[in-house]
N, CA, C and O atoms as a MOPAC input file, in Angstrom:
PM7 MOZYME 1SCF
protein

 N      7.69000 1    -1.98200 1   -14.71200 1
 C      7.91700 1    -2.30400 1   -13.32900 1
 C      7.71500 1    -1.02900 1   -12.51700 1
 O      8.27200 1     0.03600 1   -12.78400 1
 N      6.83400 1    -1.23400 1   -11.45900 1
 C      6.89800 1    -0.22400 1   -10.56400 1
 C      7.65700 1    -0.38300 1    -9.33500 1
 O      7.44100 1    -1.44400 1    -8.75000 1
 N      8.40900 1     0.33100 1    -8.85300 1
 C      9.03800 1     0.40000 1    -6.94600 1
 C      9.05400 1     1.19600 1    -6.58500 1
 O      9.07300 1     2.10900 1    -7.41000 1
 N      9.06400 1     1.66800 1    -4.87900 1
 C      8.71700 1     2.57200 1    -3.98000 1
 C     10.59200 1     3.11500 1    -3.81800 1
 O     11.33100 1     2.20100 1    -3.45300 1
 N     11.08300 1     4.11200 1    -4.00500 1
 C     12.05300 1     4.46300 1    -3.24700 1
 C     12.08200 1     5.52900 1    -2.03500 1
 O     12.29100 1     6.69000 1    -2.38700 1
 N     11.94800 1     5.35600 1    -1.01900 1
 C     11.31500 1     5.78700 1     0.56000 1
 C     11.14300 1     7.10600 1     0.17400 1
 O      9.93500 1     7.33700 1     0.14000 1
 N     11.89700 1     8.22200 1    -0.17900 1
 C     12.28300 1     9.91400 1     0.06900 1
 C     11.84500 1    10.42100 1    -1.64400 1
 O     11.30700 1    11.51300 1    -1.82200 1
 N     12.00300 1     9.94200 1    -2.24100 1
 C     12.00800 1     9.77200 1    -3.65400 1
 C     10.52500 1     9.66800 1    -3.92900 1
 O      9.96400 1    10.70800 1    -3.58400 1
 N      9.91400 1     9.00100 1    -4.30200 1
 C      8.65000 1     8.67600 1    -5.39900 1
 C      8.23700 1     7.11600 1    -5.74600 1
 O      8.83400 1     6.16600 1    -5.24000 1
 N      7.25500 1     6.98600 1    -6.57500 1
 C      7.33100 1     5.73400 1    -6.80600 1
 C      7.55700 1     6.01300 1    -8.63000 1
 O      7.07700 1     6.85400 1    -9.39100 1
 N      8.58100 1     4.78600 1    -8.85000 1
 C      9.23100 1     5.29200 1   -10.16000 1
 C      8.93500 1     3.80000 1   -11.21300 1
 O      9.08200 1     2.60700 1   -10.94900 1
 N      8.50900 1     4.43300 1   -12.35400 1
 C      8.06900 1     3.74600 1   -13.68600 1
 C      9.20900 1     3.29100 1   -14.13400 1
 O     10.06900 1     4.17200 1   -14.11700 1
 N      9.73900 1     1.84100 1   -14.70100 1
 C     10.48400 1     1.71900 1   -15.22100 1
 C     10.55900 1     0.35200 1   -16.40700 1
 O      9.51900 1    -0.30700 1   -16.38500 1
 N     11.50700 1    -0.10300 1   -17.31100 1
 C     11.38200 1    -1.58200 1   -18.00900 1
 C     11.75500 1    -2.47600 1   -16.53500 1
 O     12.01500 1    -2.26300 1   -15.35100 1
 N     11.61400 1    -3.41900 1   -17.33500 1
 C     12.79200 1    -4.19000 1   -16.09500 1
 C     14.31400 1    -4.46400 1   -16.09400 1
 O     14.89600 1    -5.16700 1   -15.26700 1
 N     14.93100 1    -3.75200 1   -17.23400 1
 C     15.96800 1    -3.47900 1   -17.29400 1
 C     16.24100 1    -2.05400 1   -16.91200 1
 O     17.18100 1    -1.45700 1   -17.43600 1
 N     15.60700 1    -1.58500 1   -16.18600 1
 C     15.95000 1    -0.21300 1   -15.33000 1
 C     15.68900 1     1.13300 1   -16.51500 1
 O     15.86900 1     2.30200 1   -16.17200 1
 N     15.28000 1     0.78000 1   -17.82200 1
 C     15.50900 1     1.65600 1   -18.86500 1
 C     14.20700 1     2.35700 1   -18.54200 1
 O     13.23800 1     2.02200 1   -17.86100 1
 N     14.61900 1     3.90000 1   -19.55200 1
 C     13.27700 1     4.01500 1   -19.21100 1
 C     12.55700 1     4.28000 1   -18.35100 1
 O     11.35000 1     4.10900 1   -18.51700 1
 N     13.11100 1     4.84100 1   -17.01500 1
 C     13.29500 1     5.14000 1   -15.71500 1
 C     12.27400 1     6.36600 1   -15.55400 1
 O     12.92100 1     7.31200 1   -16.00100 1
 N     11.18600 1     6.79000 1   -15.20600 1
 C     11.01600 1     8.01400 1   -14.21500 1
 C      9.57500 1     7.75200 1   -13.13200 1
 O      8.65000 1     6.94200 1   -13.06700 1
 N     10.03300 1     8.94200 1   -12.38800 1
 C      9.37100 1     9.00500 1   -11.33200 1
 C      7.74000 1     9.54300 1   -11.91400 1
 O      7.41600 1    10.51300 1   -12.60000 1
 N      7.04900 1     8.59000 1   -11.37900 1
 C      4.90400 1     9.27700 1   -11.55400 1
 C      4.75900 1     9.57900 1   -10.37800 1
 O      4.06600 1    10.58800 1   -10.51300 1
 N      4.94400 1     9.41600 1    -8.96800 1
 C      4.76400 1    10.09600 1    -7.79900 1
 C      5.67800 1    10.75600 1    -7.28700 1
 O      6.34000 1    10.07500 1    -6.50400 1
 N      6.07200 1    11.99500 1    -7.40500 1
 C      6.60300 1    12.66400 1    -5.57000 1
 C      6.73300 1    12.19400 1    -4.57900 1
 O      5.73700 1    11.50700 1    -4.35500 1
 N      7.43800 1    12.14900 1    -3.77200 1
 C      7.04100 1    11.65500 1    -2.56900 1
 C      7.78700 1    13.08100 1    -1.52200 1
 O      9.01400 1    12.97600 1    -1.53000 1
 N      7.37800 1    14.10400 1    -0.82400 1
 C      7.67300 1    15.34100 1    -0.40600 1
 C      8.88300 1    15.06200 1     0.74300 1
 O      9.98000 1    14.53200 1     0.56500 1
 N      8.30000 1    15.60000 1     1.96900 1
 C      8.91000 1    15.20100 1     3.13200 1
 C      8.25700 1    13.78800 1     3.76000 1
 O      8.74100 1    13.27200 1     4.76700 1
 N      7.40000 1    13.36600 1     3.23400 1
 C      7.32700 1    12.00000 1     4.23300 1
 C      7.24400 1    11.07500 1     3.55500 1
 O      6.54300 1    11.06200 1     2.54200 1
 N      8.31200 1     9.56900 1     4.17600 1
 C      8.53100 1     9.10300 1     3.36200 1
 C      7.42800 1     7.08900 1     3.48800 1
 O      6.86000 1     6.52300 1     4.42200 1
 N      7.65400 1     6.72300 1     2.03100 1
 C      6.78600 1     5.82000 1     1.93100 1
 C      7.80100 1     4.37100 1     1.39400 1
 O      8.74500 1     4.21700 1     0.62000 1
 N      6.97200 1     3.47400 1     2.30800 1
 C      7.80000 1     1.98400 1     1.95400 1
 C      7.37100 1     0.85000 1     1.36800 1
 O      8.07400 1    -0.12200 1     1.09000 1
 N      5.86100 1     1.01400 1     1.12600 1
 C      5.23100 1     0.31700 1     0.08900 1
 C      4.36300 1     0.89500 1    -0.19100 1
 O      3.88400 1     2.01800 1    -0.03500 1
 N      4.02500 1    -0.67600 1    -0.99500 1
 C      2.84700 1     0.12100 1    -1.90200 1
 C      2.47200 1    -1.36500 1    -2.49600 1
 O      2.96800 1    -2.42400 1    -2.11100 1
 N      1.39500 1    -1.18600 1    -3.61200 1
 C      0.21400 1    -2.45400 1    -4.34300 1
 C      0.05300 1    -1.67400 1    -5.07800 1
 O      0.29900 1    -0.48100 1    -4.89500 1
 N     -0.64400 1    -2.43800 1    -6.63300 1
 C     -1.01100 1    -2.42900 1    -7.44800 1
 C     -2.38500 1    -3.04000 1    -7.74200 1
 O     -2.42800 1    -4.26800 1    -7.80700 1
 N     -3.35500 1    -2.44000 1    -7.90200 1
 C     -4.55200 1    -3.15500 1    -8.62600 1
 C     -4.70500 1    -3.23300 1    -9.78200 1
 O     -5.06800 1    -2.25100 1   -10.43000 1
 N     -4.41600 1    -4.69100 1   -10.47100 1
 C     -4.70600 1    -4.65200 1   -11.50100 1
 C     -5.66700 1    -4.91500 1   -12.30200 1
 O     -5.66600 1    -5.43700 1   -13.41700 1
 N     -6.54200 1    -4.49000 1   -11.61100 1
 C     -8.07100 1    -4.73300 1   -11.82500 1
 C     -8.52300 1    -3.83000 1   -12.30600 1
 O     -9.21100 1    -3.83100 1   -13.32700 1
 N     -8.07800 1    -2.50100 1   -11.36600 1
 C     -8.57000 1    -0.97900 1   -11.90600 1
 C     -7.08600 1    -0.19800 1   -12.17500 1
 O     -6.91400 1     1.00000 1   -11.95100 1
 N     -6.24800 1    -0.94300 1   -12.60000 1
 C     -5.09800 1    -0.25700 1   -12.72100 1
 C     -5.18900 1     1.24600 1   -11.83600 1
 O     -5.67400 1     2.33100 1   -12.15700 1
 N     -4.59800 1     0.85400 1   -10.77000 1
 C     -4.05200 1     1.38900 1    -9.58900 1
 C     -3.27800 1     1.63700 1    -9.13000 1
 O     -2.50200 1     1.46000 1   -10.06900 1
 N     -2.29700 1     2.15500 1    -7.87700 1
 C     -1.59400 1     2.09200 1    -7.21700 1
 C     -1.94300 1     2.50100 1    -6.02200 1
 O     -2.72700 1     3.44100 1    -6.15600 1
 N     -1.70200 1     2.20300 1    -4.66200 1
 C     -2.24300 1     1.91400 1    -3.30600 1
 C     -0.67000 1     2.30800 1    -2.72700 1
 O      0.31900 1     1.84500 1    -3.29400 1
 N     -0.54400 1     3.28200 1    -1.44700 1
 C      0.43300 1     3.04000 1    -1.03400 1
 C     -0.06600 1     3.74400 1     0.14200 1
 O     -1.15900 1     4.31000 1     0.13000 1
 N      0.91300 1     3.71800 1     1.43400 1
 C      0.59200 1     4.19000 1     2.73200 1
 C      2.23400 1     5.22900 1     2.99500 1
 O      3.40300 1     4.90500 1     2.78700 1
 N      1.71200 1     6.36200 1     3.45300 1
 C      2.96100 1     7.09200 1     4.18300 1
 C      3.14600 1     7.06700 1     5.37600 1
 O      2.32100 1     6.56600 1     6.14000 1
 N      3.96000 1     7.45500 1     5.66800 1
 C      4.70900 1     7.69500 1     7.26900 1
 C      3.95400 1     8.18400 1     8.26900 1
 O      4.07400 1     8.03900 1     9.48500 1
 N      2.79500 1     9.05700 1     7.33400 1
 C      2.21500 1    10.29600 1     8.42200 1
 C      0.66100 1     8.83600 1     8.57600 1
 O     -0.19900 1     9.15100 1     9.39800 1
 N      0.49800 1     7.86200 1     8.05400 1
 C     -0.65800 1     7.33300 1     7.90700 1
 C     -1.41400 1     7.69400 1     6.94600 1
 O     -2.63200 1     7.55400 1     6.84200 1
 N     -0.74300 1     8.12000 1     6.30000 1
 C     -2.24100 1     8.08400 1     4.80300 1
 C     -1.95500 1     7.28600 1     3.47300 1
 O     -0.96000 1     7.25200 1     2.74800 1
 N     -3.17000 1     6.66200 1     3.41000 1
 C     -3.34600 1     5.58100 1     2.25800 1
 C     -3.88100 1     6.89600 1     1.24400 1
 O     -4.59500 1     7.89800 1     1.27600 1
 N     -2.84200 1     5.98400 1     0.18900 1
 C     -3.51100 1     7.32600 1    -1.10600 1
 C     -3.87400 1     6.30900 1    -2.50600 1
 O     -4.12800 1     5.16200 1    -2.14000 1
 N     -3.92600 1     6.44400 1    -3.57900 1
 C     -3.95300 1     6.42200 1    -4.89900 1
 C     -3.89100 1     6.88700 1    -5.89900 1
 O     -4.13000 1     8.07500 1    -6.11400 1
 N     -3.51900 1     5.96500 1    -6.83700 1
 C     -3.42600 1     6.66700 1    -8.40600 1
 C     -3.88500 1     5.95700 1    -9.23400 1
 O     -4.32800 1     4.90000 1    -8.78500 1
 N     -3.97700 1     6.11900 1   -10.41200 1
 C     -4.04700 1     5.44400 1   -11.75600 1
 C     -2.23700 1     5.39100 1   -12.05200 1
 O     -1.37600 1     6.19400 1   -11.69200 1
 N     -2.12800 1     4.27100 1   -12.74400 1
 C     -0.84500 1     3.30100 1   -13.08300 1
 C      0.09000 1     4.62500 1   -13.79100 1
 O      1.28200 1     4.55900 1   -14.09100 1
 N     -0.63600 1     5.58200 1   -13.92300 1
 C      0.16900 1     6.77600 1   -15.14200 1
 C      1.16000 1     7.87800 1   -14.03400 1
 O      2.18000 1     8.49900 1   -14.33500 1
 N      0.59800 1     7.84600 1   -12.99600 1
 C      0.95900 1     8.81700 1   -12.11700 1
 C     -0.42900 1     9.69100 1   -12.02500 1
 O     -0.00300 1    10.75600 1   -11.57700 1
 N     -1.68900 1     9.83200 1   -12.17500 1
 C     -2.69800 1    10.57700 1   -12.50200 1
 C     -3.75000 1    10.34100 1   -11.33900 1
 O     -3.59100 1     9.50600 1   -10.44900 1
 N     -4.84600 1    11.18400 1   -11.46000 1
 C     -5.74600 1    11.04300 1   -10.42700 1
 C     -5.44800 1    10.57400 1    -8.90800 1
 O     -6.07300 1     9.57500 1    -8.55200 1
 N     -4.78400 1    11.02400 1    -8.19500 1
 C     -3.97900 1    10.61300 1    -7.09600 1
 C     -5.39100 1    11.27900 1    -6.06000 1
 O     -5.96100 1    12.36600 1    -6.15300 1
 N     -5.66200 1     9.94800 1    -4.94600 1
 C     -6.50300 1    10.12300 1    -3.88700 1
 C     -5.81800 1     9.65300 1    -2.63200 1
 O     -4.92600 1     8.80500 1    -2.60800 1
 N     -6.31500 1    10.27800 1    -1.59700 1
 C     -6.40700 1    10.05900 1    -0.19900 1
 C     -8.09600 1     9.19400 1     0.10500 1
 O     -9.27200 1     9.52200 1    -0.04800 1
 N     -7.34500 1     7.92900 1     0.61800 1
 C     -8.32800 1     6.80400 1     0.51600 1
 C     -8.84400 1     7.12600 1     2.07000 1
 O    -10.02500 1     7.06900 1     2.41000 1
 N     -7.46000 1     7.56000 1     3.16300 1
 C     -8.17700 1     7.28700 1     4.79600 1
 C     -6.58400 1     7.95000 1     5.68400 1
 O     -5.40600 1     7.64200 1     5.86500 1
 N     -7.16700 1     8.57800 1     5.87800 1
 C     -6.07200 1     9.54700 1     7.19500 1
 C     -5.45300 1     8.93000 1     8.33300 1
 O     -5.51300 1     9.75900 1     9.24000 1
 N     -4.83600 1     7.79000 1     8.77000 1
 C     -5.23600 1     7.19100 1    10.25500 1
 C     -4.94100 1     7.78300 1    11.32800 1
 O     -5.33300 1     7.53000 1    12.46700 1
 N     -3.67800 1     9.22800 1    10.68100 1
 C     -3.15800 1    10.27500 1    12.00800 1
 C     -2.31500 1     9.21300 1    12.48100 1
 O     -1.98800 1     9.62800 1    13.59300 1
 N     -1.64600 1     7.86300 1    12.28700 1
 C     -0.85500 1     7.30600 1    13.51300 1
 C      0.39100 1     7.38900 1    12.57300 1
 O      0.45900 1     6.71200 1    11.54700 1
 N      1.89200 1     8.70600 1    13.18200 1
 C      2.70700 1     8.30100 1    12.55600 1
 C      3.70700 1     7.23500 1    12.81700 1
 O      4.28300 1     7.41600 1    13.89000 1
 N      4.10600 1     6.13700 1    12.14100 1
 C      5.06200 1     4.98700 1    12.21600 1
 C      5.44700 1     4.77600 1    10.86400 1
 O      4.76200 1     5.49200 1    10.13300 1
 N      6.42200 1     3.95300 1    10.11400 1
 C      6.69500 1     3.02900 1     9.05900 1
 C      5.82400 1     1.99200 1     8.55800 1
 O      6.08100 1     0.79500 1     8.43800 1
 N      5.00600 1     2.46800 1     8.34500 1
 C      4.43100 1     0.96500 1     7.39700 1
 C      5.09800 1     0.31200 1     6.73200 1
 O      6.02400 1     1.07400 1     6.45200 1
 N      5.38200 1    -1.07900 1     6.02100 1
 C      6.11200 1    -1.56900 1     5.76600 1
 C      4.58900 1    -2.79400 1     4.89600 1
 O      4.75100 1    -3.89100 1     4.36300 1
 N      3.65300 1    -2.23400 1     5.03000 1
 C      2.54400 1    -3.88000 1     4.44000 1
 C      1.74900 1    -3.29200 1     4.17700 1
 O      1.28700 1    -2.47800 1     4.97500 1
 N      1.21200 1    -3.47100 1     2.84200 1
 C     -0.03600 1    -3.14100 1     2.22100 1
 C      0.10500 1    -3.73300 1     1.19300 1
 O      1.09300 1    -3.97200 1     0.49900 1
 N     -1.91600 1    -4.19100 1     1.03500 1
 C     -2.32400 1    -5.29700 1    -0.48700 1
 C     -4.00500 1    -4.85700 1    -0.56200 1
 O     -5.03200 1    -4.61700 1     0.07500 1
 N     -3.37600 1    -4.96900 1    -1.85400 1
 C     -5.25800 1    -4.81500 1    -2.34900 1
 C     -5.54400 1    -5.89000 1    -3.05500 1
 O     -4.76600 1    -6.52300 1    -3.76900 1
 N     -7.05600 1    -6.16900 1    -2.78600 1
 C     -7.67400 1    -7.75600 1    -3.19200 1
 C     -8.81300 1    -6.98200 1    -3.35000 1
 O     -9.10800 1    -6.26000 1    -2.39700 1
 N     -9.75400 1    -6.96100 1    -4.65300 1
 C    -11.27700 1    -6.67600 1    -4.96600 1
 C    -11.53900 1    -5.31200 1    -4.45300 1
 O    -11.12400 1    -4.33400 1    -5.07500 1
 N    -12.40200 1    -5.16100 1    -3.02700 1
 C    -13.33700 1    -3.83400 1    -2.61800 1
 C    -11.90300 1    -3.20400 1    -1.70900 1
 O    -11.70800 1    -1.99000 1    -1.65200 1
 N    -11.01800 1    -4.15400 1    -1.06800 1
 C    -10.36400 1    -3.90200 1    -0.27300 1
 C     -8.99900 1    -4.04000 1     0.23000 1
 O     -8.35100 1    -5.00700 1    -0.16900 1
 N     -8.44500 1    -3.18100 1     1.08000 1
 C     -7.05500 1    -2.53600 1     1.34100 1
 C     -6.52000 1    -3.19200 1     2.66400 1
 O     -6.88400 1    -2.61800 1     3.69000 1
 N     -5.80800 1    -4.17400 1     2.80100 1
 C     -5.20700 1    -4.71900 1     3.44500 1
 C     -3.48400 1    -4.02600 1     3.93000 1
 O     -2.62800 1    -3.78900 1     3.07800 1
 N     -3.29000 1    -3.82000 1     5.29000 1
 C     -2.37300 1    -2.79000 1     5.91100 1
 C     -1.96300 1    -3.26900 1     7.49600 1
 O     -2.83800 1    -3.55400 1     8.31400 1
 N     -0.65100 1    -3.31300 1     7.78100 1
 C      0.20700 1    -3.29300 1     8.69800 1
 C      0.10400 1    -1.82100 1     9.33800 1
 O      0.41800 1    -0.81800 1     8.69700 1
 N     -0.30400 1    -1.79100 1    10.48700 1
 C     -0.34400 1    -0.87200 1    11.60800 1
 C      0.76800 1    -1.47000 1    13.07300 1
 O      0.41500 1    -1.76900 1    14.21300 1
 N      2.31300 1    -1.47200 1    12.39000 1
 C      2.96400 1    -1.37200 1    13.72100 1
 C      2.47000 1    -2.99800 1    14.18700 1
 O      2.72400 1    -3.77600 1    13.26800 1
 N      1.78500 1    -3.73600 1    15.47500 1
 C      1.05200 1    -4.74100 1    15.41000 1
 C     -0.29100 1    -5.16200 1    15.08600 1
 O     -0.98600 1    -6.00400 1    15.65500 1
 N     -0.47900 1    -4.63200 1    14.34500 1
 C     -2.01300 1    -4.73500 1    13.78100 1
 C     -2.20100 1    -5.05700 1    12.18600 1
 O     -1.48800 1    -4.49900 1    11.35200 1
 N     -3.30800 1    -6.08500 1    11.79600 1
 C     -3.35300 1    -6.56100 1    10.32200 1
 C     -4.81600 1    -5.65200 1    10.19900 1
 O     -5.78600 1    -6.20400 1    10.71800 1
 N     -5.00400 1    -4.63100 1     9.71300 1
 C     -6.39100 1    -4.09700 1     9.09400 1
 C     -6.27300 1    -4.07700 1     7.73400 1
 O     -5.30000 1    -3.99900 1     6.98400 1
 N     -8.29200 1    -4.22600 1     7.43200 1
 C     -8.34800 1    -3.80600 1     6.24700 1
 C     -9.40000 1    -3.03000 1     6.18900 1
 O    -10.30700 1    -3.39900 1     6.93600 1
 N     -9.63000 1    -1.99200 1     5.50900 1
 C    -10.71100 1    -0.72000 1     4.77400 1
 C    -10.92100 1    -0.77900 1     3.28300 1
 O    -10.19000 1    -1.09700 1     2.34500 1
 N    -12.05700 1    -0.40200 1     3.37300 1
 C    -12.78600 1    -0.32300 1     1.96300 1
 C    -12.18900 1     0.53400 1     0.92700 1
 O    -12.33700 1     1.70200 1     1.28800 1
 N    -11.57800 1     0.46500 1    -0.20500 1
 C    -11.24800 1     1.07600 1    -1.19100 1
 C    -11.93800 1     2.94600 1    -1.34000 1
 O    -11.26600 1     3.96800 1    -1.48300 1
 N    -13.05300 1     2.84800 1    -1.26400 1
 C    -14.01600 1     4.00600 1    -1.17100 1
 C    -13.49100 1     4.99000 1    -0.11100 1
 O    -13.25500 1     4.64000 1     1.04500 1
 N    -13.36300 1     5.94800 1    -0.46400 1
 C    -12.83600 1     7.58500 1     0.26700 1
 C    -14.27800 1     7.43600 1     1.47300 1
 O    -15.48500 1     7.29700 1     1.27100 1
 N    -13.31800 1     7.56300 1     2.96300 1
 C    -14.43500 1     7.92600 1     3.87700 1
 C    -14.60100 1     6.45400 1     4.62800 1
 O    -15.70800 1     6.24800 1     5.12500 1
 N    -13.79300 1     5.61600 1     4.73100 1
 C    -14.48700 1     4.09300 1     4.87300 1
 C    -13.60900 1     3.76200 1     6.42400 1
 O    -12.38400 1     3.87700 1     6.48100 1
 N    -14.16600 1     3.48700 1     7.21300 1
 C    -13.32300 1     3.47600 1     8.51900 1
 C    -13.06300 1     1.83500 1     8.36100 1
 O    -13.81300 1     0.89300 1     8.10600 1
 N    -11.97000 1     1.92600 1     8.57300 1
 C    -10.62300 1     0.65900 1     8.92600 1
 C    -11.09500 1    -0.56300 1    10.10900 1
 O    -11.47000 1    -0.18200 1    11.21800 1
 N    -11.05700 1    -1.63100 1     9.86900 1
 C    -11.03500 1    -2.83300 1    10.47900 1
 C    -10.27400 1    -3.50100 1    11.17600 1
 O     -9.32500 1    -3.91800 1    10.51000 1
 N    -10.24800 1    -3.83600 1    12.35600 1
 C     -8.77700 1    -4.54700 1    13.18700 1
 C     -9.18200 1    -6.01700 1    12.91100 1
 O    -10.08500 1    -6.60300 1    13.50800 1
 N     -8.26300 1    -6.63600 1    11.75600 1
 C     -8.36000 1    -8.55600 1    11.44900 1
 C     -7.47800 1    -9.37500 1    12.31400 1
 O     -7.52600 1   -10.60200 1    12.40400 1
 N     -6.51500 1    -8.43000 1    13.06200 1
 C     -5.61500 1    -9.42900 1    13.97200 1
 C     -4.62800 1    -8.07900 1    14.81400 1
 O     -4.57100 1    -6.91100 1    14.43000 1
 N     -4.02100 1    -8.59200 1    15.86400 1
 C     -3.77400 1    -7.86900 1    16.53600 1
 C     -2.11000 1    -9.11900 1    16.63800 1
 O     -2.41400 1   -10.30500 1    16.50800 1
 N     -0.88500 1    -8.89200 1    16.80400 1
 C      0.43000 1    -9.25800 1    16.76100 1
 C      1.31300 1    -8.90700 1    18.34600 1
 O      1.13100 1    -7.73700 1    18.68200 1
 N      1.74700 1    -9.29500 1    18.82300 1
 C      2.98200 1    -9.28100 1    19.67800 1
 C      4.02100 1    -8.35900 1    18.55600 1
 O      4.44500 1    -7.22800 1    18.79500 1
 N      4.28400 1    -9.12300 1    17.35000 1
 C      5.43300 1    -8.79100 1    16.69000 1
 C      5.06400 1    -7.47000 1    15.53900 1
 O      4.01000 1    -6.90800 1    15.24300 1
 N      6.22000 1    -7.34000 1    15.16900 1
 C      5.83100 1    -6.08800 1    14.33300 1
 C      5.27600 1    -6.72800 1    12.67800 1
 O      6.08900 1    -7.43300 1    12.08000 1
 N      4.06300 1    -6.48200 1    12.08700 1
 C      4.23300 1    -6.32800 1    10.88200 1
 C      4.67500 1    -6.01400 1     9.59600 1
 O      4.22100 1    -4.99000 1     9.08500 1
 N      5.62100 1    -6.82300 1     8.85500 1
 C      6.33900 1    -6.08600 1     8.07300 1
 C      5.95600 1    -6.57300 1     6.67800 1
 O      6.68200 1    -6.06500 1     5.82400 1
 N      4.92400 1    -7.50300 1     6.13000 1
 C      4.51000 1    -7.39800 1     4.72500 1
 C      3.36800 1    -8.22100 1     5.06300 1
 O      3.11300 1    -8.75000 1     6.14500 1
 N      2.41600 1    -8.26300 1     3.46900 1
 C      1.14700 1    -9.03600 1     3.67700 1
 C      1.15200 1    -9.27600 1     2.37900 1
 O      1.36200 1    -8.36400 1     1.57900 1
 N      0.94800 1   -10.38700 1     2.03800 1
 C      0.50300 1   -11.42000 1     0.60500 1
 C     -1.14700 1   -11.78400 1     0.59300 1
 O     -1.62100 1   -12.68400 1     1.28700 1
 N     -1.59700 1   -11.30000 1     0.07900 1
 C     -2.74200 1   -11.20800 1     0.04100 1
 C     -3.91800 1   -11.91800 1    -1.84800 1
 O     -3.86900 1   -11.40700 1    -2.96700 1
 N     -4.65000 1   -12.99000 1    -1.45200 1
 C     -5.11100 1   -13.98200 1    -2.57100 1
 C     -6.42300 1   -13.80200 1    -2.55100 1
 O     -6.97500 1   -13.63300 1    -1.46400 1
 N     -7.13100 1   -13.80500 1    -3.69200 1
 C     -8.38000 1   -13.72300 1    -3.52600 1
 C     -8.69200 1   -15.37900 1    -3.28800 1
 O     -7.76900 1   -16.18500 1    -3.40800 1
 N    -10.00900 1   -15.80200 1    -2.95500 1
 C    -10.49200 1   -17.32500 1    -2.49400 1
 C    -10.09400 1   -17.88000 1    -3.15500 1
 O     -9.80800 1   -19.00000 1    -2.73100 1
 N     -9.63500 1   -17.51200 1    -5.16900 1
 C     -9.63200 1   -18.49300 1    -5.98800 1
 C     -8.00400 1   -19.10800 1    -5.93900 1
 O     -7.57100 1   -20.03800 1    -6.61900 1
 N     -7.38000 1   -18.42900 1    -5.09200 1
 C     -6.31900 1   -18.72700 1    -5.08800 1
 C     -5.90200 1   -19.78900 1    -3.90200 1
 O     -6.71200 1   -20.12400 1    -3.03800 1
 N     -4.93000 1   -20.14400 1    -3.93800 1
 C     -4.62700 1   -21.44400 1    -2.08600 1
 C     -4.34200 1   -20.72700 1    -1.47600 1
 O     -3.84300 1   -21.39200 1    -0.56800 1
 N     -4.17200 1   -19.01700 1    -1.00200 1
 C     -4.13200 1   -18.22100 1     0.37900 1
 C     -5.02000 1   -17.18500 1     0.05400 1
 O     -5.34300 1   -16.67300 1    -1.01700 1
 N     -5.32500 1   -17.00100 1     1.16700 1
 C     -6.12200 1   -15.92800 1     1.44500 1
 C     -5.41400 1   -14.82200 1     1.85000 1
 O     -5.61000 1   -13.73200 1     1.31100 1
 N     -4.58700 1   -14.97400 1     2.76600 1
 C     -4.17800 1   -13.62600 1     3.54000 1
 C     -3.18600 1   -13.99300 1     4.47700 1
 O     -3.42600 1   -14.35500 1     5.62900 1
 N     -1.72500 1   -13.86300 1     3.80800 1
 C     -0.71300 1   -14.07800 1     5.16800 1
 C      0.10600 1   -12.81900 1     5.08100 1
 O      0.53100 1   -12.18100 1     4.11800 1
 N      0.21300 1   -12.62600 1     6.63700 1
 C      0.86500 1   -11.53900 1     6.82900 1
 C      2.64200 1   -12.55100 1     7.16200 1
 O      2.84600 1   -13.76500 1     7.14600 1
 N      3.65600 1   -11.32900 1     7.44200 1
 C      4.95700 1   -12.02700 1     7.87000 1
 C      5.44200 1   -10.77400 1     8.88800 1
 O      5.47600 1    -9.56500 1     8.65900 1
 N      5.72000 1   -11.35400 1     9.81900 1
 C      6.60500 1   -10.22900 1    10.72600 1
 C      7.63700 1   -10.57200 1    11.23800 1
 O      7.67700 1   -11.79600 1    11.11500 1
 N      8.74300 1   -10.13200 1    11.88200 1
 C     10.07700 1   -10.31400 1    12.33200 1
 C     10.01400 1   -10.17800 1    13.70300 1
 O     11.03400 1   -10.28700 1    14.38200 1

């Protein structure tokens, strides 16, 4: 099992909590989600300061996918195939997996974004976001 603890890291564990440690750092800024690809065994997460990063499932090879410079709480991010689905405050974007790939506005909200469930076609959703 993987989970994000905000100030902390994102930490490896059973699902009986055994077995416990941290594969990411997380420094001074802190992070509230995150995805998993289990396609390319991954991990996808967004920080405070706006940056989408990655890893391999081990804690290893850790990238900066896209900078956005906007600091807020993210609270939504999903990866499906080429691409990275993300809560911007009121905004649903998604960007290309690939380092260097400028970001897409898919919907624009009144309300704040706070998670996204995200299906590839073969599934009965495609893409719902939820906000409060």
């Amino acid at each position: 099992m993987y989970r994000v603890e905000p100030y902390i890291g994102i930490l490896k564990s059973r699902f009986d909590l055994s077995e416990r440690r941290t594969i990411i750092n997380f420094t001074s800024t802190p992070v509230y989600c995150m995805d998993i690809d289990t396609e390319e065994n991954r991990l996808y997460w967004i920080n405070y300061d706006g940056e989408i990063k990655s890893c391999k499932d081990d804690g290893s090879d850790v990238q900066t996918i896209l900078s956005t410079h906007i600091r807020i709480s993210y609270f939504a991010i999903g990866v499906v195939g080429s691409y990275i689905y993300y809560g911007n405050g009121h905004q649903l974007l998604m960007v290309n997996k690939s380092q260097g790939s400028k970001p897409t506005v898919l919907h624009n909200d009144t309300s704040r974004i706070d998670s996204i469930f995200v299906f590839n076609s073969k599934g009965i959703l495609i893409t719902i976001y939820i906000h409060l």
